[in-house]
C-alpha positions as semicolon CSV with decimal commas, in nm:
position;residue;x (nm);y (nm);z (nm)
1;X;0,000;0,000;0,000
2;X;0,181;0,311;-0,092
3;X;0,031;0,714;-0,256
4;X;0,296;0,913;-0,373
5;X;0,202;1,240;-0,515
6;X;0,512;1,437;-0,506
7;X;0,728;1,339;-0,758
8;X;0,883;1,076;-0,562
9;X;1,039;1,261;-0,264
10;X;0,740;1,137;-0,051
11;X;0,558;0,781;-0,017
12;X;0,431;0,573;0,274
13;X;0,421;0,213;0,261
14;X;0,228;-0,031;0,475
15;X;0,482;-0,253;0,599
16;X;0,280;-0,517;0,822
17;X;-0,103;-0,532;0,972
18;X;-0,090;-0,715;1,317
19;X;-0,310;-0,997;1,281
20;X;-0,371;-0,984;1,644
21;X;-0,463;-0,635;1,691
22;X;-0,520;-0,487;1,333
23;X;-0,222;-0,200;1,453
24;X;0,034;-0,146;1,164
25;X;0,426;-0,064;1,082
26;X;0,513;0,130;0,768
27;X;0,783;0,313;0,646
28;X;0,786;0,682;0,554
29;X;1,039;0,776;0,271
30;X;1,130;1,174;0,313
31;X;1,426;1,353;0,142
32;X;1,609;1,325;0,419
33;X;1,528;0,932;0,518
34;X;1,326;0,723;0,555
35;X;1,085;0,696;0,888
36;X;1,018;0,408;1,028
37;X;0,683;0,398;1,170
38;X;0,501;0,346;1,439
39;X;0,721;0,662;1,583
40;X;0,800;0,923;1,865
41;X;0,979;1,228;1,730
42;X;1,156;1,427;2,029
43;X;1,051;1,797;2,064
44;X;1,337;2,086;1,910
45;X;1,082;2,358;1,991
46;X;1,356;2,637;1,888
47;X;1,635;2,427;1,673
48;X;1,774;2,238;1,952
49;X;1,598;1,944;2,166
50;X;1,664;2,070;2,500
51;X;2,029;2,006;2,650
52;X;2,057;1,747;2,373
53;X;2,336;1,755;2,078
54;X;2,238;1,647;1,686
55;X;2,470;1,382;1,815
56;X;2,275;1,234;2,101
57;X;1,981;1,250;1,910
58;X;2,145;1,020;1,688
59;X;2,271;0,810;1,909
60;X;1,977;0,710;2,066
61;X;1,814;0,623;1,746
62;X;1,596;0,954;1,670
63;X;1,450;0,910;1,318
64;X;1,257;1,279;1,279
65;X;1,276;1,566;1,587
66;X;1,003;1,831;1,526
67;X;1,075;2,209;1,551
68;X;0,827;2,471;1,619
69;X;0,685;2,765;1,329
70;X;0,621;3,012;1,571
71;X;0,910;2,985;1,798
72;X;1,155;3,009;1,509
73;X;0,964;3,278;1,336
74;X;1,010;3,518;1,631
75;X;1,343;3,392;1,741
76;X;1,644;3,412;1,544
77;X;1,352;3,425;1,252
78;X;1,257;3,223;0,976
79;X;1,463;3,453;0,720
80;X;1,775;3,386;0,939
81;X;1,766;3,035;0,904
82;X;1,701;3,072;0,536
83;X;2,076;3,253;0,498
84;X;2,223;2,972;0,721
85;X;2,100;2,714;0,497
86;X;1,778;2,595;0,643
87;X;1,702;2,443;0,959
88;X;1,858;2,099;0,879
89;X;2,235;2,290;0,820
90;X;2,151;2,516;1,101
91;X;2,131;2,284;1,387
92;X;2,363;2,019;1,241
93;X;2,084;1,755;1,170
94;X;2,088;1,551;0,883
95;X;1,765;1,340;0,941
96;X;1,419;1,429;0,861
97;X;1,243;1,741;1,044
98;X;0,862;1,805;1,110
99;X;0,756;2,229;1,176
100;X;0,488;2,266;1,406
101;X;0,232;2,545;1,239
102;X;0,252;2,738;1,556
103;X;-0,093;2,764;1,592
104;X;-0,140;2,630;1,902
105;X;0,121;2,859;2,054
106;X;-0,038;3,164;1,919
107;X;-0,330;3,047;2,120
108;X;-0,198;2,911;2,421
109;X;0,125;3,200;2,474
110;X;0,022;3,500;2,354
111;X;-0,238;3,688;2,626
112;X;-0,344;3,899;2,358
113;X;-0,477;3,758;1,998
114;X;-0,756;3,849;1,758
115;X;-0,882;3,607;1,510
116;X;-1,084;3,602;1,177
117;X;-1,098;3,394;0,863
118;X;-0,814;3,599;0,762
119;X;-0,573;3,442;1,040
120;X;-0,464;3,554;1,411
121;X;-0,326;3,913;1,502
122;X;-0,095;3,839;1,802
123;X;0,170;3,980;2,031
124;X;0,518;3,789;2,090
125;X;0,549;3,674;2,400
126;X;0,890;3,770;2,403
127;X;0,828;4,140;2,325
128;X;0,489;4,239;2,327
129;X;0,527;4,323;1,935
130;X;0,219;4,293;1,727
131;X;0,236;4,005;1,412
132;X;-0,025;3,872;1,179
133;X;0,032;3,499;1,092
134;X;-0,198;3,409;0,804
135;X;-0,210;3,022;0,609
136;X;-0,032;3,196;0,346
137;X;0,259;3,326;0,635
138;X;0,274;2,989;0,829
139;X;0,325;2,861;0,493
140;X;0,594;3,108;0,374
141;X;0,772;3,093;0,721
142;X;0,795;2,679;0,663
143;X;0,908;2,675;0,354
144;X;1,229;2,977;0,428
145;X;1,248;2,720;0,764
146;X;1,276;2,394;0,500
147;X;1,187;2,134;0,691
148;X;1,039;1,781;0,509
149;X;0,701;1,792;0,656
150;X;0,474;2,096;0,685
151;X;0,160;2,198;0,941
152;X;-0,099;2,353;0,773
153;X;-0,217;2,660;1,004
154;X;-0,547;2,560;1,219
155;X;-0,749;2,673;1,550
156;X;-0,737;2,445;1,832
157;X;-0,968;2,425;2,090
158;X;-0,958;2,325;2,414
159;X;-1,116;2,071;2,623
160;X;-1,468;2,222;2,767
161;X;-1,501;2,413;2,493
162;X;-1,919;2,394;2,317
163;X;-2,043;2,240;2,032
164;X;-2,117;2,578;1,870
165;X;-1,736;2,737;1,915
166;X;-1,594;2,385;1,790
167;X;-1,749;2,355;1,483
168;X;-1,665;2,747;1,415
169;X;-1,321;2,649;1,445
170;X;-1,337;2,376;1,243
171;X;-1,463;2,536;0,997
172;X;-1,210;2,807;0,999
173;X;-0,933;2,540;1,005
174;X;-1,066;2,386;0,680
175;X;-1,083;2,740;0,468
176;X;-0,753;2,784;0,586
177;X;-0,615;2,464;0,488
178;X;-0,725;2,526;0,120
179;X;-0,524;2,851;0,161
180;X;-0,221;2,640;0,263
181;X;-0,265;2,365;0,024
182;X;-0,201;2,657;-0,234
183;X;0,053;2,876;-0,085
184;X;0,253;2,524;-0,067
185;X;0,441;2,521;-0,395
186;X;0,782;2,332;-0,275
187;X;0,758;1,957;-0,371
188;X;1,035;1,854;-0,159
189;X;0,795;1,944;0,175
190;X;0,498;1,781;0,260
191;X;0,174;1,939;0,386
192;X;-0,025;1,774;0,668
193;X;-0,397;1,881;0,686
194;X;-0,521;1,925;1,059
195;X;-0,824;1,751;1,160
196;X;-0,990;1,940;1,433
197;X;-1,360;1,900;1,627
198;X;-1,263;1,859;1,977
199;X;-1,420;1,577;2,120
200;X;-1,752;1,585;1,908
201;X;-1,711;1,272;1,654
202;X;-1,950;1,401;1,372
203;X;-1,710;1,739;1,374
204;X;-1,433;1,546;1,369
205;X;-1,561;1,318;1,092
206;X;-1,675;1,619;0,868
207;X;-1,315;1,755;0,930
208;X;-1,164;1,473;0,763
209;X;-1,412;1,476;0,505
210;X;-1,321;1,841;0,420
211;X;-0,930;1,769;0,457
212;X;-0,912;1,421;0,219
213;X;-0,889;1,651;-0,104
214;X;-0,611;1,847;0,039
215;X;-0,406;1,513;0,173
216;X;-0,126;1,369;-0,055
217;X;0,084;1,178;0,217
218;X;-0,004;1,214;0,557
219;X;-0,280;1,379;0,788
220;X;-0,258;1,476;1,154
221;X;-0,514;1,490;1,428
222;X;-0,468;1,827;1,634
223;X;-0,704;1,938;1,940
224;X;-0,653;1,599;2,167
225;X;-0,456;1,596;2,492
226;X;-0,537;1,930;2,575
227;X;-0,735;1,911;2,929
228;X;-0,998;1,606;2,791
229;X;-0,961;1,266;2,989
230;X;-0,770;0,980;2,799
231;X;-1,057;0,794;2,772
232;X;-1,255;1,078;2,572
233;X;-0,876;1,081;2,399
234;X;-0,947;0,740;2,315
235;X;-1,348;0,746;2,150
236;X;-1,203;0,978;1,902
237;X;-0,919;0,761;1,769
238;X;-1,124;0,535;1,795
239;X;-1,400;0,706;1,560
240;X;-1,144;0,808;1,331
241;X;-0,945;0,473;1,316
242;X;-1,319;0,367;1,116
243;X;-1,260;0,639;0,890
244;X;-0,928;0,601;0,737
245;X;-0,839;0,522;0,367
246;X;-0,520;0,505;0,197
247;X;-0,371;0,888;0,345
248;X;-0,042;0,801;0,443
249;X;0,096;0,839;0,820
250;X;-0,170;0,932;1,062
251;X;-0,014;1,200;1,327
252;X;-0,113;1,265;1,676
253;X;-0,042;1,558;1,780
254;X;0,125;1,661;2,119
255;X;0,088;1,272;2,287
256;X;0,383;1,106;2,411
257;X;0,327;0,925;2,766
258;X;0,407;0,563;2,721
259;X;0,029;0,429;2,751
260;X;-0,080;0,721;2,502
261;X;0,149;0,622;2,267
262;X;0,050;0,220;2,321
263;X;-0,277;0,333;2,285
264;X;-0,241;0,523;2,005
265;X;-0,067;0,302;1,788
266;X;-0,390;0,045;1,853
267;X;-0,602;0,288;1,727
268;X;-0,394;0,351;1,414
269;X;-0,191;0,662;1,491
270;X;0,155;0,615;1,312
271;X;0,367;0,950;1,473
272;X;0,365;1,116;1,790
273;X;0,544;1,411;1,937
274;X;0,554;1,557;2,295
275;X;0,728;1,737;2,487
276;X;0,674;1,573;2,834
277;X;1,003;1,349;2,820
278;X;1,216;1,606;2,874
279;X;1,006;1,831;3,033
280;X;0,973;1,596;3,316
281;X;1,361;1,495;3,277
282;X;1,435;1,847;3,385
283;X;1,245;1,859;3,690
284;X;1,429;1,468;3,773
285;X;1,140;1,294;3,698
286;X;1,233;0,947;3,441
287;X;1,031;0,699;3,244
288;X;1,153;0,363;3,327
289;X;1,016;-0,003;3,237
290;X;0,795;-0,026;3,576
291;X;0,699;0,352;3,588
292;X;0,766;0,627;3,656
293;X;1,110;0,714;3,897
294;X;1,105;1,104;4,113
295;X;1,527;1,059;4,116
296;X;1,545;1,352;4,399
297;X;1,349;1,119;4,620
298;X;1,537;1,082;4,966
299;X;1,538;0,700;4,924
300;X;1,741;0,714;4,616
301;X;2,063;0,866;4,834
302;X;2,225;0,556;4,843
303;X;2,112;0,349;4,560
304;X;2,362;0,248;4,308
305;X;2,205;0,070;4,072
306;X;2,110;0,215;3,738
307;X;1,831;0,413;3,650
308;X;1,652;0,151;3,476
309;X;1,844;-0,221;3,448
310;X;1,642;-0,281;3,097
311;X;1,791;0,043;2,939
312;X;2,101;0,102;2,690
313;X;2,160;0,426;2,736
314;X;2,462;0,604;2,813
315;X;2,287;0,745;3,208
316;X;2,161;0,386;3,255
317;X;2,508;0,241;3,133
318;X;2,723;0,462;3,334
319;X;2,561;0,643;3,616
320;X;2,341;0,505;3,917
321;X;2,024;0,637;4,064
322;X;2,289;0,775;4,362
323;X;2,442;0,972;4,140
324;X;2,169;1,128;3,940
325;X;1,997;1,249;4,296
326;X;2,313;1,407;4,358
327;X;2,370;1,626;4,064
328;X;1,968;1,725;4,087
329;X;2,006;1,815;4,429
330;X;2,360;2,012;4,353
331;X;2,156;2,206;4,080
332;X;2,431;2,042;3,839
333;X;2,286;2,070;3,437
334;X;2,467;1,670;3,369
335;X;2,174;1,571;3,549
336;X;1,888;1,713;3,339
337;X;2,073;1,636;3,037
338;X;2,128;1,258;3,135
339;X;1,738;1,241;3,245
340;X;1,660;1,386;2,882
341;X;1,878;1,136;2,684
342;X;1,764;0,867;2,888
343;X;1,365;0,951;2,883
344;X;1,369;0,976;2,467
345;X;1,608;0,657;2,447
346;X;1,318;0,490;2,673
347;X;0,990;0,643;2,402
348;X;1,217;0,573;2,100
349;X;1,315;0,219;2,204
350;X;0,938;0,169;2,336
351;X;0,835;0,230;1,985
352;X;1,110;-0,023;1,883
353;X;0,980;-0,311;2,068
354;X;0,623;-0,189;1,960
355;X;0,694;-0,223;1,613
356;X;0,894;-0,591;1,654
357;X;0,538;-0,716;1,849
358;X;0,334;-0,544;1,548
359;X;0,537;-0,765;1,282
360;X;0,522;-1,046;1,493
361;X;0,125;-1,051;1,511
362;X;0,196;-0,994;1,915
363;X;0,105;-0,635;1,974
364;X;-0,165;-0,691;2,210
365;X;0,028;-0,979;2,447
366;X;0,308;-0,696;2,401
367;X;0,084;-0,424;2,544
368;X;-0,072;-0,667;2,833
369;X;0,299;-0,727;2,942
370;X;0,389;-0,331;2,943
371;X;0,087;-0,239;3,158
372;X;0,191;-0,548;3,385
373;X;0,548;-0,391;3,471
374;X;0,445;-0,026;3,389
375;X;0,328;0,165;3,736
376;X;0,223;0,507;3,650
């Protein structure tokens, strides 16, 4: 199973259908690589994954990071990164890169905003200056940025938020996604439409049935995991796994706690991205195969074994949990950064073992025995 509608820089291929749990693995060719899927991509809100070099990233097996439109546009700008070469030669990473539309930070950062069908007047969080970010912009700033895959510009709602408001901004999102789909004239990036509707399945469902003109490899489903309960989450994958045809990669915005992204992948989601692993990381806080591990914890002071004895990476290799509760409490950075590499190495090798169960028709024995060990 394959669509390719971009002279050949883009395709998606169906690797294997889990005849257990109907979940799938696929690969994802880019000009930069190919993706193998189902995936996490670490968060490089503003060029740079948090404390993390292009050569970590690679080391623990990072196939695609994801960078952020509005971020990048404000600071060092979009037209910046242009001159340096684009935003693969400006932070050193030669592997594929996904550009956030920046919508949802226009929402969610800046106090004051005004929107219409034209787009959103906003002020930068970082200076209070007024911009206007229109499809056509988000577009324009995207393509100067040059990342593989593109985020068409959308309003996202969130949880709580009525029937009558969602379905406005649905709306809106679709007339602006036409407006993308034609300000996007570079073959070598791909444009993801944005299905919106918060929780409300028939919005969501006329979404998709607005967006499937506009979708040549790849869709993404924006507005979950923003306040609603996982199991409301979970109905709307759920609705929309019944609706899929042959659209490439199905992206899920903004999820990436290891039962979401189990969870996900059952209900047909192929990428995630989040920020949470090294949010957390930062504040000492690890994913590890039986949960979840607060490293500053007093009992930790004189444990030396590692952070997690089923983990490769270089903290869990080299470093016990004494160790790590040391440099947190000393305020030392080594420990944030170790947290960080450790947390994506545990999502990205997660995703690993998920997609070795999917080919091996085991997926759902695979997620029985996670939840088993897994204490969240």
């Amino acid at each position: 199973m394959s669509k390719d509608l971009s002279k050949g820089y883009f395709r998606f291929e169906v690797e294997h259908i889990c005849k257990q749990s109907g979940a799938r693995t696929g690969k994802f060719y880019t000009p930069h690589g190919v993706i193998e899927t189902p995936i996490y991509m670490p968060v490089g809100t503003q060029a740079t994954v948090k404390s993390l070099s292009s050569r970590d990233l690679e080391e623990i097996e990072a196939q695609i990071i994801l960078s952020n439109t509005y971020h990048l546009y404000l600071r060092p700008t979009s037209k910046l990164i242009e001159r340096a070469g684009g935003l693969h030669a400006f932070m050193n990473w030669r592997r594929p890169i996904l550009t956030d539309s920046g919508g949802f930070q226009v929402f969610s950062l800046s106090k004051f905003r005004k929107i219409d069908d034209n787009g959103v007047e906003f002020r930068s969080h970082l200076n209070g200056d007024t911009h206007i970010m229109t499809p056509e912009k988000c577009v324009q700033i995207q393509n100067e940025l040059g990342s593989d895959i593109v985020m068409q510009l959308d309003e996202c709602t969130e949880y709580g938020t009525s029937y009558h408001d969602s379905k406005i901004a649905m709306e809106r999102t679709s007339r602006w996604l036409e407006r993308c789909y034609k300000a996007q004239q570079n073959d070598k990036q791909m444009l993801f439409p944005i299905i919106q509707g918060n929780v409300f399945c028939d919005l969501r469902e006329e979404s998709l049935k607005r967006a499937l003109p506009y979708v040549k490899c790849g869709i993404a489903i924006g507005g979950l995991s923003v306040g609603e309960p996982k199991e409301k989450m979970y109905e709307v994958l759920d609705f929309l796994n019944s609706k899929w045809g042959d659209i490439g990669p199905r992206y899920l915005m903004g999820v990436g706690s290891p039962d979401c992204l189990i969870e996900g992948v059952l209900r047909g989601v192929d990428m995630f991205d989040c920020v949470l692993a090294t949010r957390i990381a930062r504040n000492g806080t690890a994913f590890t195969s039986k949960g979840k591990v607060v490293i500053k914890n007093a009992k930790y002071k004189d444990d030396f074994s590692p952070l997690d004895d089923e983990c490769d990476c270089e903290c869990c290799k080299n470093y016990t949990r004494a160790y790590l509760r040391h440099l947190f409490n000393a305020g030392e950075i080594l420990g944030a950064r170790l947290v960080s590499k450790h947390n994506l190495r545990f999502l990205l090798n997660l995703m690993k073992q998920v997609r070795l169960a999917i080919n091996e028709d085991r997926f759902l024995d695979f997620r029985k025995e996670f939840y088993e060990k897994y204490k969240d």
